[in-house]
C-alpha positions in Angstrom: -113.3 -175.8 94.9 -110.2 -176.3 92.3 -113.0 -176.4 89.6 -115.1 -173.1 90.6 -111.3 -170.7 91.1 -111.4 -172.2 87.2 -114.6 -171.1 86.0 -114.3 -167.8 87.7 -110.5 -167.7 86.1 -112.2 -168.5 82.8 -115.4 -165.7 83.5 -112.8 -163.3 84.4 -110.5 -163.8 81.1 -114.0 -164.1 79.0 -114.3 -161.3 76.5 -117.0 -160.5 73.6 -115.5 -161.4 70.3 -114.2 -158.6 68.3 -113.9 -157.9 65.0 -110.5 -158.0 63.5 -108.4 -155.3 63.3 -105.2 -153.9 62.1 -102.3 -153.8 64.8 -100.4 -150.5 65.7 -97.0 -150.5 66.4 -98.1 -150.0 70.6 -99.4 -154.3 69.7 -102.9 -152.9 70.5 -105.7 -152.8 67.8 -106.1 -149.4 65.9 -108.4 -147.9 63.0 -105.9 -147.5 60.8 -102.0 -146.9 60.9 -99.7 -146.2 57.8 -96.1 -146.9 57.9 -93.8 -145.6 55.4 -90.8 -147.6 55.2 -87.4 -146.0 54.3 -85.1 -146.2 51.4 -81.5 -148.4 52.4 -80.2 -144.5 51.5 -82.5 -141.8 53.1 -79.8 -140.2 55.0 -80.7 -141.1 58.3 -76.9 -141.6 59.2 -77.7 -145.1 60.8 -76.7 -147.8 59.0 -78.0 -150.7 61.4 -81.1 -152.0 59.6 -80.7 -150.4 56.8 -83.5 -150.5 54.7 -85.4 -151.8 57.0 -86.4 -148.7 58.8 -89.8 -146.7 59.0 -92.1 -144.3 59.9 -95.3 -145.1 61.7 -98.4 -143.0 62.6 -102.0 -144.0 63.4 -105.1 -142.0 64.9 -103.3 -141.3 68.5 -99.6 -141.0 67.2 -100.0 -137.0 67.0 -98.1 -137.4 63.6 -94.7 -139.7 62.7 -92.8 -141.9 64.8 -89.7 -143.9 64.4 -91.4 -147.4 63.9 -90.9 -150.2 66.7 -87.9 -152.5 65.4 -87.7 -153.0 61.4 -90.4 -153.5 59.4 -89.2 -157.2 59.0 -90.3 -158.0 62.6 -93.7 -159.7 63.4 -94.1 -157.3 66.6 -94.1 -154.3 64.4 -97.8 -153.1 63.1 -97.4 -154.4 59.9 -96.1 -157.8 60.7 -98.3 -158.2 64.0 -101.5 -157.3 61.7 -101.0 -159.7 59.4 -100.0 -162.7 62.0 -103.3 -164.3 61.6 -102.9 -165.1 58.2 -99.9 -167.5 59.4 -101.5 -169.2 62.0 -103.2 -172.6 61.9 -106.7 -171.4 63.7 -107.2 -169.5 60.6 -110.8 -171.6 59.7 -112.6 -169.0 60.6 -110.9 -166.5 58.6 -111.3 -165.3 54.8 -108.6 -163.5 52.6 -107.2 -162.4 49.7 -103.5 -161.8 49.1 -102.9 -159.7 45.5 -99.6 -157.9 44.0 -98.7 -157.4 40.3 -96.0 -158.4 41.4 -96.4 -161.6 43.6 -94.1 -163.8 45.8 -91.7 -165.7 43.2 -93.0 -169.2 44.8 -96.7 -168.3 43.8 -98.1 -170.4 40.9 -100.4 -167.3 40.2 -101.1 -166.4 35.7 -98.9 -163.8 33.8 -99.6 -160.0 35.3 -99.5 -157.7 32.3 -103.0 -157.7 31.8 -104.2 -157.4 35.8 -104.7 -154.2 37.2 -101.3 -152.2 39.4 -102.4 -152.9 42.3 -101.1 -154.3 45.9 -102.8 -155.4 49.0 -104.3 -157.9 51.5 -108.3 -158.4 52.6 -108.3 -160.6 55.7 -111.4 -160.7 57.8 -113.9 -162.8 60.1 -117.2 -162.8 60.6 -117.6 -159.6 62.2 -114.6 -157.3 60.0 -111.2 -157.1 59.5 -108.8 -154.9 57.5 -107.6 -154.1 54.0 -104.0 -153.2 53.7 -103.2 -151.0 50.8 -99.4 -151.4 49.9 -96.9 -150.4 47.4 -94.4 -153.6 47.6 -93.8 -156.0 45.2 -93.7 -159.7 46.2 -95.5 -159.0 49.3 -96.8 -160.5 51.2 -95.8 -164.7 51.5 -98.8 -167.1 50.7 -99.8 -168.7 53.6 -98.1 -171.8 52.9 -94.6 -170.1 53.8 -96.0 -170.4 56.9 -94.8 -167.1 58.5 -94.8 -163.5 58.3 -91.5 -161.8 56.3 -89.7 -159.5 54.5 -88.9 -159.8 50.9 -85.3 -159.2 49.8 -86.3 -157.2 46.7 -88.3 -154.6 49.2 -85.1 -153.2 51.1 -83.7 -150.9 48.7 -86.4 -148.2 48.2 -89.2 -146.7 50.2 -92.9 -148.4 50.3 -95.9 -147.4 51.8 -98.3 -149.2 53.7 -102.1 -148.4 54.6 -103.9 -150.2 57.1 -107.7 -149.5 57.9 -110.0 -152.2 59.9 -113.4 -151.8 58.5 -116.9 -153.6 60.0 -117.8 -156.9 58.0 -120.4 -155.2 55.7 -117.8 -152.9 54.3 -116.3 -155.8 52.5 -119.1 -156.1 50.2 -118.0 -152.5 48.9 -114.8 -152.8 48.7 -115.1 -156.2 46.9 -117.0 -154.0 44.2 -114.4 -151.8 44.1 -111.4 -154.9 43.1 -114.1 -155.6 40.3 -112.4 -152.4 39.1 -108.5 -152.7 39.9 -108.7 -156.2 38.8 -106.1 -157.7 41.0 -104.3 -160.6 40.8 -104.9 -162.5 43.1 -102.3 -165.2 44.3 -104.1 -166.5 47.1 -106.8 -166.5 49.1 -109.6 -168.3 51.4 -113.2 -167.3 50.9 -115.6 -170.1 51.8 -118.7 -170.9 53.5 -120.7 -167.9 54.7 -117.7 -165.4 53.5 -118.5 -167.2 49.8 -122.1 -166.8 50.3 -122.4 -163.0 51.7 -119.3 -161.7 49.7 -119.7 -162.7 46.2 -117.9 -160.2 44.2 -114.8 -161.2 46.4 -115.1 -164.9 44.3 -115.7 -163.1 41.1 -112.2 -161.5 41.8 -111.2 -164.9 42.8 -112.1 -166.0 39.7 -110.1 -163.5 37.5 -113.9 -161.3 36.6 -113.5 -158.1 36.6 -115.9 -155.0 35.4 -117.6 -155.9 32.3 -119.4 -152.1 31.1 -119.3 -148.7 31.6 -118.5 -146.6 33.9 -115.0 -148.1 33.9 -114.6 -145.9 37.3 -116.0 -146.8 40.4 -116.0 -144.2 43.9 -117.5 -145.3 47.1 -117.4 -144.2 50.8 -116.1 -146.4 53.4 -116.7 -146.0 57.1 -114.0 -147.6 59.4 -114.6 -149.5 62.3 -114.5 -146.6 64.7 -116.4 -144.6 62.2 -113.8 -143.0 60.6 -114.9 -142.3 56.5 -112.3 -142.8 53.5 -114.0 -142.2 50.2 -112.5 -145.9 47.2 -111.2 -144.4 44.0 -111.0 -147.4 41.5 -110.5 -147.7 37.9 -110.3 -150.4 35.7 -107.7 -150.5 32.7 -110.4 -149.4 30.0 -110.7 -145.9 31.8 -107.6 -145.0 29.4 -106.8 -141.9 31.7 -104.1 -141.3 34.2 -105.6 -141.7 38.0 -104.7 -138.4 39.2 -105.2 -135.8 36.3 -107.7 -137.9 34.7 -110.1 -138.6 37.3 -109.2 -137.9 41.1 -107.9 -134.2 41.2 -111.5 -133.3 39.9 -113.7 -135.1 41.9 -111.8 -134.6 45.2 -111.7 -130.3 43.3 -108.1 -129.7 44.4 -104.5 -129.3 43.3 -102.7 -132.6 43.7 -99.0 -133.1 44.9 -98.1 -136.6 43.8 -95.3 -139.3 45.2 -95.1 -142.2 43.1 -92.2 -144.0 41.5 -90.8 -142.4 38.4 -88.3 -144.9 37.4 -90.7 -146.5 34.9 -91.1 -145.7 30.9 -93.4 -143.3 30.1 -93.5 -141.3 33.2 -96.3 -138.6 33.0 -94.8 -135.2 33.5 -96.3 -132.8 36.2 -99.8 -131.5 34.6 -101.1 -128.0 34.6 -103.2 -127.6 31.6 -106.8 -128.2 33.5 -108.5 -127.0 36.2 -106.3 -128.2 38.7 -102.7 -129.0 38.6 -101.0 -132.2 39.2 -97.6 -131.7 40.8 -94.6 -134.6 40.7 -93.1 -134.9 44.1 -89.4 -135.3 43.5 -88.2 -134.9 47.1 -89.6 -136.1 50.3 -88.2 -135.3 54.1 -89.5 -136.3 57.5 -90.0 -133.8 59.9 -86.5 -132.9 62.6 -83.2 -131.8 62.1 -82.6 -135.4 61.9 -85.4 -136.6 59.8 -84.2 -138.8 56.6 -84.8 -136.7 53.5 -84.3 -138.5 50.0 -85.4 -138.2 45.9 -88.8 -139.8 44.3 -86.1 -142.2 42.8 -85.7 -144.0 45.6 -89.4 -144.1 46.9 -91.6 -146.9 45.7 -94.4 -145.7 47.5 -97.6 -144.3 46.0 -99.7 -141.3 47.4 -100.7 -137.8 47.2 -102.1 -134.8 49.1 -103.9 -131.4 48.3 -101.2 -129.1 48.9 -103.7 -127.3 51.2 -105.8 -129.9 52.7 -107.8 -131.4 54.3 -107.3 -134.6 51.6 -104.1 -137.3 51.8 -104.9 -140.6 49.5 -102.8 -143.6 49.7 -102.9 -146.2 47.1 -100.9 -148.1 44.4 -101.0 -146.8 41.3 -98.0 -144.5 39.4 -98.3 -141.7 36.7 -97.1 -143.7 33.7 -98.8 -143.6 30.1 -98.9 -147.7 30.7 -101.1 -147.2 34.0 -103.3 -145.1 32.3 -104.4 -148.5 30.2 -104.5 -150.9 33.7 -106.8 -150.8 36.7 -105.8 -149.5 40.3 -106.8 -146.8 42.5 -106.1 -145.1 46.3 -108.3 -144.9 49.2 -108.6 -140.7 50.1 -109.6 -139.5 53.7 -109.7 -135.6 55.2 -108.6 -136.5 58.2 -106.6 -133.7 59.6 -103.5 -136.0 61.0 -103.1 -137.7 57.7 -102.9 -134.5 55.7 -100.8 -132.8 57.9 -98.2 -135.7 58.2 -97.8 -136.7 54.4 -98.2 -132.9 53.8 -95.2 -132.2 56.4 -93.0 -134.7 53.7 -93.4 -133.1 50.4 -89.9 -130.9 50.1 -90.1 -130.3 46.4 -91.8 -131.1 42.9 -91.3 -131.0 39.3 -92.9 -127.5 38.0 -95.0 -127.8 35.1 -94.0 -127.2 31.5 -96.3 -124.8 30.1 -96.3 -121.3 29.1 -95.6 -118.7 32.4 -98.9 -117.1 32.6 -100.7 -121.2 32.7 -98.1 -121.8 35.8 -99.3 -118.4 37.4 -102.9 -120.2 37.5 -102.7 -122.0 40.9 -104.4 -122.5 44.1 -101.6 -120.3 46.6 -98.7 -122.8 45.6 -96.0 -121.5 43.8 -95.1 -124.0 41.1 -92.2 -122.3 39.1 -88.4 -123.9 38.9 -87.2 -125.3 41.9 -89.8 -125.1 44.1 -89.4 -125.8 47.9 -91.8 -126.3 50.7 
């Protein structure tokens, strides 16, 4: 008797495998979330956790939310997503961990040549996610043998994009790293993954594009169907993502969040079709919503100041990014626009003459100009 209550214990706890998925904040699976963590100074007038706060949304969150806990946290979306990576059942698992700027214990080659680009692939047999992120030293190899924070990530703001995606989507989107060239400082791709995936072990490898186009754009369809269209370049493109490439394709006006600390900043851009606007101040929605300067944002995206399309990615506007591979992955879904829309609060106007600033697409783009 003892041994049938078991089996129907074990019929009734039986369910189909699933593909793997990114983890919201609510610990359920999602399509996608992005979280937006806070600068240490974003004026949110709590200093508990400080810079260790964010902003989460996903495909139900009806735009921003104050994120569950600090980002640090493993019950949090980004933490709980990437959970599997740390677990000793991962042998049926494949990944890839890359930064420009990995973990400081990570034996991985010299960076300066490697594309500016941050993320993490990890998958099963039936899909998994890519996580599209702006922070350096992020996240720990596997051998650290848990999920965490790095030190160096709590000062300024970072953005991170999650999207599960069905197994045969990785074969694009391992095209589309032949492109960024990451570095990759670890990884675990072996067996069928090896066999099915192979442009995932040429990236492995340190391969990258060899000819022309040095561009590559592909649609990706999420696991619930959701489409998000891969912008990657490698570092022979010689053009900066945004003016150079994306604003034209995606035939809109561009407003642009990206770090602007670095040497050789690009200025905001106005001289073609379409103009290419420097955010320089970003605030969340509320009377109490945290409001701070592109200086102290890490974080890497850009919308079309009147929709439908909202890219996240990893790459800056910098004359050295212009020579380096990267790129963003672009929807038009309405919740995204609307909610990275909702943050731009003001931009750098472009340079040239009046009557080439009077050229836009209903945004006004003289001194000083507020949202």
């Amino acid at each position: 008797m003892a041994a049938l209550s078991s089996l129907l214990l074990a019929a009734l706890l039986w369910a189909p495998a699933e593909a793997l998925s990114c983890y919201g904040d609510s610990g359920q699976p999602v399509d996608w979330f992005v979280v937006y963590k806070l600068p240490a100074h974003s004026g949110s007038g709590d200093s508990s956790g400080k810079g260790l706060k964010y902003k989460y949304m996903d495909q139900s969150s009806e735009g921003w939310r104050d994120g569950v806990g600090y980002i640090n946290s493993s019950e949090g979306a980004v933490g709980r997503s990437l959970l599997p990576l740390y677990r000793d059942n991962s042998s049926q698992l494949a990944f890839l961990l890359y930064n420009d700027q990995p973990p400081k214990s990570s034996s991985a080659p010299d960076s300066s040549s490697r594309g500016h680009t941050k993320g993490v692939l990890l998958l099963d047999q039936e899909g998994g996610f890519w996580l599209i992120h702006s922070v350096p030293r992020f996240p720990p190899p596997v051998s650290s043998g848990a999920y965490s924070w790095p030190p160096n990530a709590h000062t300024y703001g970072q953005t991170l994009l999650c999207v599960s995606f069905p197994f045969a989507q990785f074969l694009k989107i391992g095209r589309q790293l032949t492109y960024t060239y990451p570095l990759v400082y670890d990884y675990k791709l072996e067996g069928i993954f090896a066999q099915k995936l192979p442009d995932l072990q040429e990236v492995i490898k340190g391969h990258h594009a060899l000819h022309e186009p040095w561009n590559s754009s592909v649609i990706l369809t999420s696991q619930a169907g959701a489409t998000f269209q891969s912008f990657a370049k490698f570092g022979k493109y010689g053009d900066d993502l945004y003016s150079g490439w994306l604003a034209a394709v995606l035939d809109t006006n561009l407003q642009v969040q990206f770090w602007p600390n670095s040497p050789g900043t690009l200025h905001s851009n106005c001289s073609g079709t379409h103009q290419i606007l420097n955010v320089n101040q970003i605030g969340f929605p509320g009377p109490s919503g945290p409001t701070f300067n592109a200086t102290e944002d890490h974080s890497k995206w850009c919308v079309a100041p009147q929709g439908p399309w909202a890219c996240v990615g990893d790459m800056n506007r910098n004359k050295g990014e212009m020579h380096r591979g990267g790129g963003t992955l672009c929807t038009q879904m309405p919740s995204l626009w609307k909610a990275l829309q909702s943050l731009v609060k003001a931009w750098e106007p472009c340079k040239e003459p009046r009557e080439q600033k009077t050229k836009t697409a209903g945004i006004a783009v003289h001194g000083g100009a507020h949202l």
